[in-house]
N, C-alpha and C positions, 0 to 999 in steps of 0.2 A: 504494500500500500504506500500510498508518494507520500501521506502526511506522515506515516511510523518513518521513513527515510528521511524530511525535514527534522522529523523530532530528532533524529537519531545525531545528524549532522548541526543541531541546536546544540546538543548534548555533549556531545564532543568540545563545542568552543566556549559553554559554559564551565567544564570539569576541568578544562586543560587552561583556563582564563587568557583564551584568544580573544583579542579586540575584536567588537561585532563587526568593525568595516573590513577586515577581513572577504567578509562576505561579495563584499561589492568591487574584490579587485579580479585582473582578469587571470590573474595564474589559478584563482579558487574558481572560477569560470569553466576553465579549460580543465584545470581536475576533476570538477563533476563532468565534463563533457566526456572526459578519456575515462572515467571509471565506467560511464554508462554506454560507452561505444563497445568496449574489449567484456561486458555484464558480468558475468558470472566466469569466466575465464580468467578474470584479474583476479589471482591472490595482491594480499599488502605485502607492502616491500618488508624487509628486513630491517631491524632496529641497526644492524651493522651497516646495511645497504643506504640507508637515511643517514646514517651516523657519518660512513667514512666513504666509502667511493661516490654517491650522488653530493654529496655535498664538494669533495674533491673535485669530482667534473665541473660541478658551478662555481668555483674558484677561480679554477682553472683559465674558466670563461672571461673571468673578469680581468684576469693577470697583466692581459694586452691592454686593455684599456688604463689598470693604473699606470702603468710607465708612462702614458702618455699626461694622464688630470693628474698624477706626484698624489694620488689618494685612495687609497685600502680601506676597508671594513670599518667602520667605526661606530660605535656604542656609549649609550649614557647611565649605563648601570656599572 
């Protein structure tokens, strides 16, 4: 049922205190789009696979661009 899937995905960014606008950006767009394309074929990724290679590849990504803006990662916590 779509509304147990809204509650489910409510649920998730209430417990894990993900900011609601979250919601409205388009990488969470395109994640409910690619979960619902590959359905029931998609397992979740691995806490390793999140943790250390997908996060490595999006690093990676960015690597070119610092050298060029002289600005890396940065954080207010």
């Amino acid at each position: 049922d779509k509304e147990v899937a809204y509650k489910t995905v409510a649920r998730l960014l209430y417990l894990n205190t993900i900011p609601f606008n979250v919601a409205r950006s388009e990488a969470f767009a395109q994640m409910i789009e690619l979960v619902a394309k590959h359905g029931l074929r998609l397992k979740k990724p691995s806490y390793h696979g999140i943790r250390v290679r997908y996060l490595k590849e999006y690093l990676e990504a960015h690597r070119v661009s610092w050298k060029k803006t002289r600005c890396t990662l940065m954080t207010d916590s």
